[in-house]
C-alpha positions in Angstrom: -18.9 -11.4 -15.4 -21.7 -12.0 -12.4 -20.8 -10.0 -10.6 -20.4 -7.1 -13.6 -24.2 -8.1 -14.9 -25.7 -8.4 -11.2 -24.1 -4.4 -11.0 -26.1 -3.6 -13.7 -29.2 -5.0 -13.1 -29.3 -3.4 -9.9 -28.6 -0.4 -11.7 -31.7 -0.6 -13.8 -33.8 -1.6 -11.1 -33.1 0.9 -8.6 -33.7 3.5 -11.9 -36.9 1.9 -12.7 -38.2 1.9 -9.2 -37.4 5.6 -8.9 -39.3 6.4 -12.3 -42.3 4.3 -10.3 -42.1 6.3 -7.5 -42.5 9.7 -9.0 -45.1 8.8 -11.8 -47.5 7.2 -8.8 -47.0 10.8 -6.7 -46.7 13.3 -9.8 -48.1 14.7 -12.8 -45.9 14.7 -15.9 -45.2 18.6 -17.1 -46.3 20.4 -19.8 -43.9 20.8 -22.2 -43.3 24.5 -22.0 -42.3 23.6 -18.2 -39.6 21.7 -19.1 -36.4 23.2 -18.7 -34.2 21.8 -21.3 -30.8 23.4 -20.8 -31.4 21.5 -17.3 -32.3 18.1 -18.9 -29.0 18.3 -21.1 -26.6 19.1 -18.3 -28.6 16.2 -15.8 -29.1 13.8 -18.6 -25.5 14.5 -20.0 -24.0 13.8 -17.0 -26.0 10.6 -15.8 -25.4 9.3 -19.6 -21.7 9.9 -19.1 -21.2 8.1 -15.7 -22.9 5.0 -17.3 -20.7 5.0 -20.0 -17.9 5.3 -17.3 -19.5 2.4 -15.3 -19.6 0.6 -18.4 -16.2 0.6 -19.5 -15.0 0.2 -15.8 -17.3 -2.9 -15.5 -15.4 -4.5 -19.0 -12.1 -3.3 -18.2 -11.3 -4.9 -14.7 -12.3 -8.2 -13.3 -14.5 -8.7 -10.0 -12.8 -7.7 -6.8 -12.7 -4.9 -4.4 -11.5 -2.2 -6.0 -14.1 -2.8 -8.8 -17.0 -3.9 -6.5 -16.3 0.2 -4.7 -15.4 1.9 -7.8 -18.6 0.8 -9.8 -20.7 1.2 -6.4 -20.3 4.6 -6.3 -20.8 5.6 -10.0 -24.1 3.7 -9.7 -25.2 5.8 -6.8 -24.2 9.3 -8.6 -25.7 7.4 -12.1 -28.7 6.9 -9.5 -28.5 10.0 -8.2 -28.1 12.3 -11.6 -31.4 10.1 -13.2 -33.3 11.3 -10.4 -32.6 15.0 -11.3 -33.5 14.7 -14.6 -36.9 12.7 -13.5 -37.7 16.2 -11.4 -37.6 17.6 -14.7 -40.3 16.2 -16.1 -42.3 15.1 -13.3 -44.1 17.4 -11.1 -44.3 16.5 -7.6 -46.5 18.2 -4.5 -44.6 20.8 -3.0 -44.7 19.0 0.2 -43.1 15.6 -0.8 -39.6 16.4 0.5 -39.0 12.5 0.1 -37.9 13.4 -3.7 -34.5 15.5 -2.4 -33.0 12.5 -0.5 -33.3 10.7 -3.7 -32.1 12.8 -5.8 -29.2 14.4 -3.4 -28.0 11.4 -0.7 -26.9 8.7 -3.6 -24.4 11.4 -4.8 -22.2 11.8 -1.3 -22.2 7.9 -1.0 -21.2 7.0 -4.5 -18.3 10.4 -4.1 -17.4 8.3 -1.1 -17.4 4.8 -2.7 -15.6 6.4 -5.4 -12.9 7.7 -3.2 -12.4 4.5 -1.4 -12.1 2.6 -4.8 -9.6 5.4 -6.2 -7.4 4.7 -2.9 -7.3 1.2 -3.7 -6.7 1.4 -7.1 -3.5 3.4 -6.3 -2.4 1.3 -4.0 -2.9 -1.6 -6.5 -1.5 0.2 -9.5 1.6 0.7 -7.1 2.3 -2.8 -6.5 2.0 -3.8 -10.2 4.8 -0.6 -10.5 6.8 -1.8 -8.3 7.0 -5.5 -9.9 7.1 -3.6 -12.9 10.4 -1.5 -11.7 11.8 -4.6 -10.9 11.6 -6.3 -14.3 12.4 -2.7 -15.8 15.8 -2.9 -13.8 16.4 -6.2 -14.9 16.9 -5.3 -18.6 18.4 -1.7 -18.1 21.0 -2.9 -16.1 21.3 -6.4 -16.2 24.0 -6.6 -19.7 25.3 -10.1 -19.2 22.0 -11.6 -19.7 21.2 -15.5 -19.5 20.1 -16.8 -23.3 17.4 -18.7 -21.8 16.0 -17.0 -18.8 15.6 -13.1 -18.6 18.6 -13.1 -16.1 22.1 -12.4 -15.7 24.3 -15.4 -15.2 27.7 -15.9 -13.3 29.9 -13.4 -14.9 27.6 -10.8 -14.1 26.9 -12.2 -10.4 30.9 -12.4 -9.7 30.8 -8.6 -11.0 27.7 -7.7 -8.9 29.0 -9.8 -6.0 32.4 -7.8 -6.2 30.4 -4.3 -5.9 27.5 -5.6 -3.2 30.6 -6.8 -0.7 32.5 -3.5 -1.0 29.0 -1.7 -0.1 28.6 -4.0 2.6 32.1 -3.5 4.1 31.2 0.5 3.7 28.0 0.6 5.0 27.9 -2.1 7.8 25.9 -4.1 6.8 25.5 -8.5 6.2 24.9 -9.5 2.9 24.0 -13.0 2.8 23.9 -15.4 -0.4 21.2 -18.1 -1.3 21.4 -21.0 -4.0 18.6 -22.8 -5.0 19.1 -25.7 -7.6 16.0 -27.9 -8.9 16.1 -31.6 -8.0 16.3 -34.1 -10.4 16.4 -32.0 -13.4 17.9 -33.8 -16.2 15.1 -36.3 -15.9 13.0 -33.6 -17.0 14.9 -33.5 -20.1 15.0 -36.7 -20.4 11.6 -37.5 -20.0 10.3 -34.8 -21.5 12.5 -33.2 -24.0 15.4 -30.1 -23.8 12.0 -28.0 -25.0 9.9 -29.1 -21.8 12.8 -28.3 -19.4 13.7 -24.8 -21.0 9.8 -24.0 -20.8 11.0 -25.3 -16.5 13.6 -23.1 -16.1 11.9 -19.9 -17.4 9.0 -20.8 -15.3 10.7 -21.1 -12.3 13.1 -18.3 -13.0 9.9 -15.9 -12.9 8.9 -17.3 -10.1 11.6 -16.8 -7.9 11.9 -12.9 -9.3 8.3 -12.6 -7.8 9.0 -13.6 -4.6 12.2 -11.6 -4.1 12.2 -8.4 -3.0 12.5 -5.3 -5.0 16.7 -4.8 -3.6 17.7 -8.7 -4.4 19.2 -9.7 -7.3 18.9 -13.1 -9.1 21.1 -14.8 -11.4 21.3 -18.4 -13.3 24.0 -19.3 -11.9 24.8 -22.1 -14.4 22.0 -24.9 -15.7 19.3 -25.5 -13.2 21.2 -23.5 -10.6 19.9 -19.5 -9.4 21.4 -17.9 -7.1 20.1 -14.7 -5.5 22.0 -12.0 -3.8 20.6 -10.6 -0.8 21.5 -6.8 0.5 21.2 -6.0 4.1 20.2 -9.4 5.4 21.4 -11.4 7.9 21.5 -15.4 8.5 18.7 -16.0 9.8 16.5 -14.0 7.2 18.4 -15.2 5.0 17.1 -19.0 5.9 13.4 -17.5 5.5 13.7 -16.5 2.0 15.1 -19.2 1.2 12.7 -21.9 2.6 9.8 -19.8 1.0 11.7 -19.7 -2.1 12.2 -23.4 -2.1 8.1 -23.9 -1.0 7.0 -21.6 -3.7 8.7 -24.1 -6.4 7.0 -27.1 -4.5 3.7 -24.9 -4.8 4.2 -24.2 -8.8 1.8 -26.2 -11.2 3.9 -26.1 -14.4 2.0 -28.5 -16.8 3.7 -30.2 -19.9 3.3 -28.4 -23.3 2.2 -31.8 -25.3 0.5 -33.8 -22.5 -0.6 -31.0 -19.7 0.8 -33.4 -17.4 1.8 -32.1 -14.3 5.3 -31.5 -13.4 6.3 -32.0 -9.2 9.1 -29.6 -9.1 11.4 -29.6 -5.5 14.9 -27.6 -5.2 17.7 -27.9 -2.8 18.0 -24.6 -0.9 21.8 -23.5 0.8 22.0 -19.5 2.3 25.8 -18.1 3.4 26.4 -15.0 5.1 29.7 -12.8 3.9 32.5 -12.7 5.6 36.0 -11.1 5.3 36.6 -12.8 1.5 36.3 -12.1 -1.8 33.5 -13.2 -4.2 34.8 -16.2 -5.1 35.7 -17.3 -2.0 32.1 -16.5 -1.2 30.9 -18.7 -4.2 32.8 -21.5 -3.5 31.5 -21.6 0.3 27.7 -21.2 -1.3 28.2 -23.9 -3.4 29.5 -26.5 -0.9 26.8 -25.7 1.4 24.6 -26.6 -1.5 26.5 -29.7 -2.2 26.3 -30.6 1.5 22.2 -29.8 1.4 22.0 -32.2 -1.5 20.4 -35.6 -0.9 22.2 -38.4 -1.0 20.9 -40.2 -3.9 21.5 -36.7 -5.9 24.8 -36.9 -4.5 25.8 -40.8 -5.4 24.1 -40.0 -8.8 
């Protein structure tokens, strides 16, 4: 909101300063001089960019694309009030001063203006392309989890089936990784079942945001995803997975009734396919995880 009422008041400045300028070096006009049909098209136009400006400034919050896109309508808001100043104001034939004002602003706010649209569209395609993720999700995804928007292990044993038979076809690895929250049932314990649904669902959108658009994630079973990975190999494989497991580390999920916050780890395994079958595959995946495991998980 500053940043939005610091816009505006240069805005109005910059427009008062101009009106200044041309009252201290011209005569107003005589009414008959004034060429209306002019001031309506110039006034029109300068009261419709401010609008724009307006409605751009308390639609979107501060940032770049904003900061260019409400740049350049101020320059052709400035630019368009200076127009319709020459209307009434009569200055000396030779103050040439009056067309850089009233022409120059209009090329640099076109140009901010194109800079901010370029922005906006790549913006407005990364929120399409989360978007077509989550769209995918629920248009194909029929097995779906009760808790979390995902599907869980009877559709990832179907998927699995399909992605290894591409992989065989095309070439191509397809590796596997499991990630499975540590300590969980404390939560619930602690906390309530409540506290560690409001967990999981957290954490399962978490992990769909840092997959890419091609992987698919499933809830494997309780506190246990597991996310399918097309064309990748072992050793990318181990890099979505430790950012996967850092990005948990990194969530601030805060308590419903206290707003205490919660310190969430996960125990990461990745697997590459081989010559099996999906449950083969599975069953490799999840002993890796077991293995991963620390011990006191393990004796617990």
């Amino acid at each position: 909101m500053k940043m939005h009422s610091w816009t505006l008041v240069g805005l109005f400045g910059a427009g008062n300063i101009g009106l200044q300028i041309y009252l201290a070096a011209g005569d107003i006009k005589y009414w008959p001089e004034i060429n209306w049909m002019d001031v309506a098209g110039e006034g029109g136009t300068a009261v419709i960019l401010f609008g724009w400006l307006i409605m751009l400034l308390r639609a979107r919050p501060a940032g770049r694309v904003t900061r260019l896109l409400s740049l350049g309508l101020c320059c052709m808001c400035f630019a368009m009030w200076m127009d319709v100043l020459d209307e009434f104001i009569r200055l000396a034939p030779e103050a040439v001063w009056d067309n850089w004002l009233e022409t120059a602003p209009m090329p640099v706010g076109m140009l901010l203006l194109t800079f901010g649209m370029f922005h906006l569209h790549r913006e407005q395609q990364a929120i399409s392309a989360q978007m077509s993720k989550r769209e995918r999700l629920f248009r194909e995804y029929r097995l779906f989890d009760n808790l979390t928007p995902l599907a869980g292990a009877q559709y990832l044993k179907q998927h699995l089936a399909q992605a290894l038979d591409m992989s065989t076809k095309e070439q191509q690895p397809l590796s596997l990784v499991a990630i499975d929250l540590d300590d969980f049932n404390e939560i619930n314990v602690r906390y309530g079942q409540d506290e560690g649904d409001q967990v999981l669902q957290g954490v399962a959108q978490l992990l769909l945001m840092n997959l890419r658009q091609q992987d698919v994630l499933c809830r494997l079973a309780g506190d246990r995803f597991v996310a399918v990975l097309p064309n990748t190999g072992e050793h990318q494989a181990l890099g979505i997975a430790e950012e996967l497991q850092q990005s948990i580390a990194a969530l601030a999920h805060r308590t419903v009734r206290h707003g205490e916050r919660l310190h969430l780890s996960a125990t990461v395994a990745t697997v590459m396919a081989l010559n099996e079958d999906e449950d083969q595959l599975l069953k490799r995946l999840n002993m890796g995880l077991a293995k991963a495991k620390p011990r006191t998980a393990q004796c617990a």
